[in-house]
N, C-alpha and C positions, 0 to 999 in steps of 0.2 A: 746244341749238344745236350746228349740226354744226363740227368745227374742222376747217381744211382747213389741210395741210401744202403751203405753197408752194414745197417745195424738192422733192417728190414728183415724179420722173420716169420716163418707161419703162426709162431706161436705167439709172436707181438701181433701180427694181423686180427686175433681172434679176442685177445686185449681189445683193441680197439673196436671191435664189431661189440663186444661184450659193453664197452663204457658207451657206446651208440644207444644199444637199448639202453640202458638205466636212466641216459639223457633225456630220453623219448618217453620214458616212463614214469617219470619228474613230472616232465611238463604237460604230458596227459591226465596227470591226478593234480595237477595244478588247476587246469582245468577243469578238471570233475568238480575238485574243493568252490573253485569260483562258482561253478555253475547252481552246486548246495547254496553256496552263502548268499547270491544271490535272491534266490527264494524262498518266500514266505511260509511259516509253519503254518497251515489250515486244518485240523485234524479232524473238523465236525464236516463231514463228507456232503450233507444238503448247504451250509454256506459254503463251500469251494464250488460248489455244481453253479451256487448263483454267479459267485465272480466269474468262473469259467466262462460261464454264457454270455455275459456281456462284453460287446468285442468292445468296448471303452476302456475297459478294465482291461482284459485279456489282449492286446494289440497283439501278439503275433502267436496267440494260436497255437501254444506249444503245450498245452497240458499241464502246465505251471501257472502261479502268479509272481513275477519277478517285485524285486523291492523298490525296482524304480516305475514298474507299473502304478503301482500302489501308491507311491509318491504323487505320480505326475495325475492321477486321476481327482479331478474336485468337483464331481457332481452327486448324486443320488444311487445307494444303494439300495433297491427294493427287495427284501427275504423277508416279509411276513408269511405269517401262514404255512412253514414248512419244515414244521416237528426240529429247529435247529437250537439245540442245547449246549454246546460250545460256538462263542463270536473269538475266540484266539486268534489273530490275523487283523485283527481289526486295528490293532493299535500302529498297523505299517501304512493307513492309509491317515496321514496327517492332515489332509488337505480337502478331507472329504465335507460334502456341505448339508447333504441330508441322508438320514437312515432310520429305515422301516423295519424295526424287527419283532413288532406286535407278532401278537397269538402265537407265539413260541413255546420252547421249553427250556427257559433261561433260567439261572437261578443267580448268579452275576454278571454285574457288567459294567466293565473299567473303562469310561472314555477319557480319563485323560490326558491322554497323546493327542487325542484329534481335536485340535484346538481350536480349527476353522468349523465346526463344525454349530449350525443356526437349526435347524429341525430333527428334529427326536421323538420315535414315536415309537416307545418298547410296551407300550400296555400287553394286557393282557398273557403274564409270561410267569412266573415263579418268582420272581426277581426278592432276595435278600437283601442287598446291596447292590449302588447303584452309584455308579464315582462322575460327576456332570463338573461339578466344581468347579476344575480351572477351564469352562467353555466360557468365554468370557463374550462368545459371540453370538451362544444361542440365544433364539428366539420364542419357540415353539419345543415345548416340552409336555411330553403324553405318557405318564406312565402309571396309569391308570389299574386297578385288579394286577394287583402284583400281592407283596407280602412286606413291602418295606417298611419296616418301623423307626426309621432317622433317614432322610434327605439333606443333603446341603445343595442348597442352590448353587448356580452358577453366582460369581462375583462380580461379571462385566457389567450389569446395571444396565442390559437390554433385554432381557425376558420378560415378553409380553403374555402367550399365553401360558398356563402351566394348568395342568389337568392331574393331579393327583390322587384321585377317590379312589377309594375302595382298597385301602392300604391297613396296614397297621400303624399311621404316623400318630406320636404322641404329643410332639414340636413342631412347629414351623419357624424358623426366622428369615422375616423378612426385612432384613436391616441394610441389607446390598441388592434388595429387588424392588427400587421404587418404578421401573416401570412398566410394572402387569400392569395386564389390561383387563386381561380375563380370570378370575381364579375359581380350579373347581376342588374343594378339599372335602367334599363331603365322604359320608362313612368312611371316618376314620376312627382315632379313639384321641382327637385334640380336646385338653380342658382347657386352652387358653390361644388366641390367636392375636395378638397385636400387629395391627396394619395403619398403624399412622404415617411412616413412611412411603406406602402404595397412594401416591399422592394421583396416579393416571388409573388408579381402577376404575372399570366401569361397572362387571358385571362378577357378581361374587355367589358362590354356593357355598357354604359352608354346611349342610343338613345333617343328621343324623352323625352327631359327634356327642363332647362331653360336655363342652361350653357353657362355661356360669354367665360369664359379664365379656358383652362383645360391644366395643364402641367402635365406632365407623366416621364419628362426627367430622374427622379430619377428609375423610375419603368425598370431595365435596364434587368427582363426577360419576357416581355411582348413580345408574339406572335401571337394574335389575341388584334384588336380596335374597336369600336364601338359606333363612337362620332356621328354618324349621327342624324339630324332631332333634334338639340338645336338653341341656339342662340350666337353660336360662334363666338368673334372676335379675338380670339389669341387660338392655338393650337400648343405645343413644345412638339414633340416626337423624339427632341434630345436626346435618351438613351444610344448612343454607343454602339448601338448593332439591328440597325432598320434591317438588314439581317434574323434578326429570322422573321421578318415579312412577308409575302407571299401577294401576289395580291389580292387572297380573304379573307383574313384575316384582312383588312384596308379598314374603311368605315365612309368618314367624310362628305359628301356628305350632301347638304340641307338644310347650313349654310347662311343664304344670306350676314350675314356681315362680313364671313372671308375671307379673302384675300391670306393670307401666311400662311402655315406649317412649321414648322421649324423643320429640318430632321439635320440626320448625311450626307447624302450624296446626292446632288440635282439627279445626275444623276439615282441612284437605285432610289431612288424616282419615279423619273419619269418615267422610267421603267417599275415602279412595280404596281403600287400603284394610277395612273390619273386616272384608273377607279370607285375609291372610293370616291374623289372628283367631285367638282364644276368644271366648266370649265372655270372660272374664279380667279380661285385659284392656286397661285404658290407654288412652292416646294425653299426652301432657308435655310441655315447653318445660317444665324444672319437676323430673319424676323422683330427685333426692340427690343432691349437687352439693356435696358439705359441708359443711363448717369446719373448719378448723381450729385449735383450740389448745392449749395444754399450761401447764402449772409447775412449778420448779420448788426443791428446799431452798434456794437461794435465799438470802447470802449465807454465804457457808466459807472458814478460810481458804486462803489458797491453799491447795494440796489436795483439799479434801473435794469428793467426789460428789457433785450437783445429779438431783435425780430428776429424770422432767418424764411428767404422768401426764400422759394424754387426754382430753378431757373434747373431743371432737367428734361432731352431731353428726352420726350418717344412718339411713337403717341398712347399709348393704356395708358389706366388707372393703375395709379400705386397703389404699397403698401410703407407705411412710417413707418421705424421705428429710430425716434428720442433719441440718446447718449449722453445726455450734458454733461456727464465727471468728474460731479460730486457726483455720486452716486444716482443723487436722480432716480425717477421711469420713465422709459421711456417715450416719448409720438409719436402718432401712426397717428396725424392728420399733413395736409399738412404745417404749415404756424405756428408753436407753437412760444408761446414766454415763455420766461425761464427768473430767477431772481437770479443769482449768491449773496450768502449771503455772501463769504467771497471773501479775496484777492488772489491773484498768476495767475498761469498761467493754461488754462482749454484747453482741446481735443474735442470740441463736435464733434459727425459725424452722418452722414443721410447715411442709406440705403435702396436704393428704389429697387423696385423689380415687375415686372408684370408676364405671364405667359412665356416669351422668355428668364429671367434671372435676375440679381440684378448687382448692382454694390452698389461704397460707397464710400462719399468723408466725406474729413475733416478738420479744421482749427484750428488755435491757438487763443484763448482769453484771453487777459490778463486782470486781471480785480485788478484794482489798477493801484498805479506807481511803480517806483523806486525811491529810496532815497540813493542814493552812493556818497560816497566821498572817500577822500586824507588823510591820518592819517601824521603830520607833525611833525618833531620830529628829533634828531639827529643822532638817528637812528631808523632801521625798525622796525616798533612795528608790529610784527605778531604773538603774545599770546596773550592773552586777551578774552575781550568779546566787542559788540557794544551793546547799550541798547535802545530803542525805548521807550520813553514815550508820554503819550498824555497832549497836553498841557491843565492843567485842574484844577486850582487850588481848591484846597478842596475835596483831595484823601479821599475817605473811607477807601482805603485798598490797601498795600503795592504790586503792580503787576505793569509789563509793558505790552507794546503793543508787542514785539520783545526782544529776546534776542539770540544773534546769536553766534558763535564765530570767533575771527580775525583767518585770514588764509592770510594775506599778507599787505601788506603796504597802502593798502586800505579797502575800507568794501562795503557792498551791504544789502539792506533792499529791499525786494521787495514785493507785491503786498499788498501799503499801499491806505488804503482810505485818502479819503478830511476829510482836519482839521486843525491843529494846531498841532507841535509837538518837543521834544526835542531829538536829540540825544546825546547819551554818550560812551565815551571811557575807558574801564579799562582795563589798561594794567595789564599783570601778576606781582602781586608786587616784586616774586622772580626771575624771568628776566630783570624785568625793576623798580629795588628799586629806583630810582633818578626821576623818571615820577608819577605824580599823575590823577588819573580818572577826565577825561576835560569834558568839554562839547562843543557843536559846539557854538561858533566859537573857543574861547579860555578862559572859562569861569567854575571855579569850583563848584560855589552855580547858582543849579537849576533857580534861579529866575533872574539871572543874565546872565544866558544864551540867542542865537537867538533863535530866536523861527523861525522855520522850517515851511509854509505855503504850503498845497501840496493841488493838484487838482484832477480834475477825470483822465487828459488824460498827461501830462507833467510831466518827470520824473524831478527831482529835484537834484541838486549836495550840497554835504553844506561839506566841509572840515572839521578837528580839527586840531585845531592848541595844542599841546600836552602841557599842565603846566609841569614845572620840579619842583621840590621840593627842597629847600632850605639846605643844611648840614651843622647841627650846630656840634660844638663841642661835647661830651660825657659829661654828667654832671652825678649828682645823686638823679633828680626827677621822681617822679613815680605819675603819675596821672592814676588815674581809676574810671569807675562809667556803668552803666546798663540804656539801655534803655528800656521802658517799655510802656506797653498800657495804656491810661487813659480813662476818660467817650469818648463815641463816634466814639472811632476806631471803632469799630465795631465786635469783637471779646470781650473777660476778660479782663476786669479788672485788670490789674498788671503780664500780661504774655508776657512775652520778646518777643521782635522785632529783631531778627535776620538782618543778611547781609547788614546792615545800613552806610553807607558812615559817617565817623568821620575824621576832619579834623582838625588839630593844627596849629595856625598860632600866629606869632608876633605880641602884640594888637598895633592898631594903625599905620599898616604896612598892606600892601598886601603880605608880605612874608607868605609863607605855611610853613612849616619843620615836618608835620609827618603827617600821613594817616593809616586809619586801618578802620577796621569793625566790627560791634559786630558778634559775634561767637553765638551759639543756644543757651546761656543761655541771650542775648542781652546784654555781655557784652563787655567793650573795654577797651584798656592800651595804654600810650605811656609811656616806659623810658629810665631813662638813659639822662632827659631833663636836659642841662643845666641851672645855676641862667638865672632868667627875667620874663618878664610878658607876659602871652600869653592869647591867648581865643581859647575856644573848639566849632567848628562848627560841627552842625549835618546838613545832607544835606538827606531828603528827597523828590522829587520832586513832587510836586503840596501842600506842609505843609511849611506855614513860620514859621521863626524862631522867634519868639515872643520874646526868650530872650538866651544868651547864658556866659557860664561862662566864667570867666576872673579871669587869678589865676596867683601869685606870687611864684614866686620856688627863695626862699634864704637859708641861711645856718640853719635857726629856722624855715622854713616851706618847707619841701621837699615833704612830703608826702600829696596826696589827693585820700582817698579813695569811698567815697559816690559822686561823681560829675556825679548824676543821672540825663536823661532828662524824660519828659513822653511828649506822643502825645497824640495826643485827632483828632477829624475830620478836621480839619483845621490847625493846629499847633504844633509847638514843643517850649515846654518850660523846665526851668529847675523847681527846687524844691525848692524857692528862699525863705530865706535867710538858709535853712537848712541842703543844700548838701553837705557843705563845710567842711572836718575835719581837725585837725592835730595833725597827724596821733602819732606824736612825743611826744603828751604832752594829747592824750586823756586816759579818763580812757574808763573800759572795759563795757559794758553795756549790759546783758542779756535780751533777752524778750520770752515768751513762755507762752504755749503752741503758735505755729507760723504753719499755720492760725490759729485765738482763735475763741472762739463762743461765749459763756457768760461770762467768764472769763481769765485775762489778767493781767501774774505777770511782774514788771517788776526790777531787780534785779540789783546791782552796788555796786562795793568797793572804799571806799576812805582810801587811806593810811596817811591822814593827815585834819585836819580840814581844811574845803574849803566851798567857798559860792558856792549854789546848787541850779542849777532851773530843771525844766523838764517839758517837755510840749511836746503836742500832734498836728500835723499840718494834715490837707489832704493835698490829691495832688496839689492842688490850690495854696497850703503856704498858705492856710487863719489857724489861729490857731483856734482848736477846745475846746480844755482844758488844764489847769494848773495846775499842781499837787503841784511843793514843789518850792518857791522862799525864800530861808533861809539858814544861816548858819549851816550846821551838823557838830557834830564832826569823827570823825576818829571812821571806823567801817564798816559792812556789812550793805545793805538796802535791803530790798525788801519790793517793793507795791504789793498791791491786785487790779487791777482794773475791776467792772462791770460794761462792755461795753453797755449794757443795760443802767446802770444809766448815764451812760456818754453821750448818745446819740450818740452810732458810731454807723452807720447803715453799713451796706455789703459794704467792699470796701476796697481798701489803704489808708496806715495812716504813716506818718515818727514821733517816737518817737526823741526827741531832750532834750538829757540830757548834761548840761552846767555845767563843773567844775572849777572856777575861770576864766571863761571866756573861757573855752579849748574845743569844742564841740564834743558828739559824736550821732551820728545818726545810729536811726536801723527800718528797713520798716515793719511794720505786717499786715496782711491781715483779716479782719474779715469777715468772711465767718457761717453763720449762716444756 
């Protein structure tokens, strides 16, 4: 049954014939567009006539060259010879392997694209610039009677021949072309050619260029030369192997200011080869190979700027290249001066070098002095350490200048600058428990010490004379306490001071009787102290000691466990009057959360009615707040304190809780 479309009209019928064409018309200029993009822009009418002709190139014969012609095609274009002054098209043939476009009328030419591409023969053309570079595969390169004044070789390190005469070129590098075989560079305008890395050259022209100083010596399979008609004063075709070279093969002729060749053998030479020269030019095994040499203000302090004058025998113009021994960056001129930043001993050395050889000399610069002495003692102290400080009162920060270790019954500091300085001895205390860390001369607090004066050039001797330490009896006091950072060190606020010299001594005596260090939490102990009265020295050098404890050990006060110092940028003091506990008659005191932030309990039991204070110090010992000065009775306490209302800003604070006079002390950190 037939269906009939009853919206079918003439006037829609002509709609659709009308959207017919447009359809058609689309996809005919679709095609057209394909058929454009397809092919290649040619615009120099003699290279399209070449691709044309070559049915290789051209497979179907349409009047075009398509992109994938050009692609697929990977053999030999020949257009020499045929007045073509645009190659535009060339960069669609990728894959092409050789191209002749000698005796043209080229004036550039960009092969970059054709990367496959081994033979190249554009001589004879206009040529300004010439892009071979990324050919990483040619071989054969000819571009000869052109105009080029800068070439860069291909990179791939297989180009063997390379014919470039008759240029403008002022450089060559041959630094990614060690395998020519053939090089032809003459008439150019080169004043310098370095070819030590042409390690496969055979056959070399260089003629009628600029060329002062041409060495070859490395090029050991050369058998044809062709140095004639430069401006040569130095020529070394010392190769150890000049016998491959033949009489007409050797042409250095033309040179007026060379004198000497310098050969493997005078006599072949002369033999072989006067016909290629001057007749005022010798044949010699060592024509001026030399010497190296130079001189320095050294010693000079550190900082100060070392001058090194060259002082090296050559009669031809040399090359410099400057060592100073310190890492830093060479330098390359005759006469440099250099600035040693630190102390010790330095190697610098010069090697000079022209075209007959190099040589290279070297010296020792000590930059500083020495500072050695005698360690005096009853016997050998060789464990330990020696320490170097700078004399400097008002340390920021706990460092020396040297810290070295004892290796015999004396010691050695060397390359120190000018200044002021102290040194110190610390023996191993498990070797040598009866010796305490001295200082030079024979002095245990830093401030009390010689002070060491050292120069730029005069080494320095300073002895120690070694403290022994005092052995008391065995008692049963236990002293302890933590040193700690205050405002100004330069780091937190209340964070332990490690390896700190702590020194116990009889008050009112120069007697020592105990020595230790604080450990990584800045803590220290001595026990086992007999009854008596002593004081606790802390020895930092360049921080005085502002104040230091002095404590009684009898049969009611053995114990002291809070005997805190703190430093700050200039000093060390204690935590006065509140570091002091005993230990025997305190009660127990909680404080927490520790560090607090807004809130701050603090917690204690008394087992019997006692009169109660408590109160809050900073570091200073200045008191900040009172909480409880009253009688309690017998019972648990705990405070609530906000730190806030109290006014404790970021910091350390020694809580000081007093029970009938008995005190005990706890540090918390408020950290917000």
């Amino acid at each position: 049954m037939a269906v009939i479309n009853r919206n079918f009209t003439p006037s829609n019928q002509m709609v659709m014939k009308k959207r017919i064409h447009i359809i058609a018309l689309v996809v005919f200029i679709g095609v057209i567009q394909t058929s454009v993009k397809a092919q290649i822009n040619v615009p120099d009418a003699n290279f399209k006539s070449v691709l044309l002709s070559n049915s290789s190139i051209n497979t179907n014969m349409n009047g075009e060259i398509e992109q994938s012609e050009a692609i697929a095609f990977n053999g030999t274009i020949a257009a020499d010879n045929l007045n073509i002054a645009d190659l535009t098209g060339i960069e669609e043939f990728i894959n092409l392997s050789s191209l002749y476009v000698n005796n043209n009328l080229l004036t550039t030419l960009d092969l970059s694209a054709n990367t496959q591409l081994m033979y190249l023969n554009c001589s004879e053309n206009q040529l300004t610039s010439l892009d071979v570079s990324g050919l990483v595969n040619m071989t054969d390169l000819y571009c000869s009677e052109n105009s080029l004044a800068t070439l860069d070789l291909p990179l791939g390190g297989v180009l063997s021949i390379l014919d470039c005469s008759v240029n403008n070129l002022t450089v060559l590098d041959f630094a990614n072309s060690t395998s020519i075989y053939d090089l032809n560079c003459s008439n150019n305008s080169l004043a310098n050619i370095y070819l030590t890395n042409c390690t496969n050259l055979h056959y070399l022209n260089c003629s009628y260029n600029l060329i002062q100083c041409l060495d070859v010596s490395g090029n050991t399979n050369l058998q044809s030369v062709n140095v004639s008609n430069n401006s040569l004063e130095a020529f070394n075709i010392k190769n150890g192997n000049n016998t491959d070279i033949s009489y007409f093969d050797f042409y250095a002729n033309n040179n007026p200011s060379l004198v000497c060749v310098q050969v493997d053998d005078t006599l072949y030479a002369q033999g072989n080869w006067t016909s290629g020269i001057d007749n005022w030019v010798d044949f010699n095994t060592n024509c001026g190979i030399p010497q190296a040499g130079f001189t320095t203000n050294a010693p000079v302090c550190i900082g100060s700027p070392v001058i090194f004058t060259d002082t090296s025998v050559s009669p031809y113009l040399l090359n410099y290249v400057w060592d100073f021994g310190d890492g830093d960056p060479f330098s390359f001129i005759q006469n440099p001066v250099h600035t040693y930043t630190g102390g010790g001993d330095y190697f610098p050395n010069l090697t000079v070098s022209n075209c007959y050889g190099s040589s290279y000399a070297s010296t020792n610069i000590s930059m500083g002095v020495d500072i050695t002495g005698d360690i005096l003692a009853s016997t050998t102290v060789d464990d330990g350490f020696v320490m170097l400080f700078k004399f400097q009162p008002g340390y920021i920060a706990f460092d020396t200048i040297a810290n070295e270790p004892l290796e015999g019954p004396s010691y050695y500091l060397g390359g120190v600058g000018p200044g002021e300085y102290l040194v110190k001895i610390i023996p191993n205390p498990v070797t040598f428990p009866d010796l305490l860390p001295t200082y030079h001369y024979s002095e245990w607090a830093w401030d009390s010490a010689d002070v060491i004066t050292v120069g730029c050039v005069n080494n320095v001797m300073a002895d120690v004379n070694m403290i022994p330490e005092i052995t008391l009896t065995t008692g049963v006091g236990l002293l302890h306490g933590q040193i700690i950072e205050g405002p100004g060190y330069g780091r937190a606020q209340g964070d332990p001071v490690h390896g700190v010299d702590v020194k116990l001594g009889i008050t009112a005596t120069s007697q020592l009787v105990g020595n230790t260090t604080t450990d990584n939490n800045g803590e220290y102990s001595f026990g086992l102290v007999p009854f008596g009265t002593y004081t606790i020295f802390v020895d930092i050098p360049g921080l005085l000691r502002d104040s230091s404890y002095t404590i009684t050990i009898d049969s009611s006060n053995y114990e002291y466990l809070n005997l805190d110092y703190i430093i700050d940028s200039s000093k060390i003091f204690i935590v006065n009057p509140i570091g002091i506990e005993d230990h025997a008659n305190q009660t127990e005191l909680n404080v927490f959360p520790n560090p607090a932030k807004d809130q701050l309990f603090l917690n204690y039991v008394l087992s019997s009615n006692a009169k109660v204070k408590m109160e809050i110090y900073n570091l200073l010992g200045t008191q900040v707040r009172s909480y409880i000065n009253s009688e309690q009775a017998m019972g648990i306490y705990t405070y609530q304190v906000n730190t806030l209302a109290a006014g404790l800003e970021n910091g350390i604070y020694l809580i000081n809780l007093s029970v009938n006079g008995n005190i005990t002390s706890r540090k918390v950190v408020i950290n917000r």
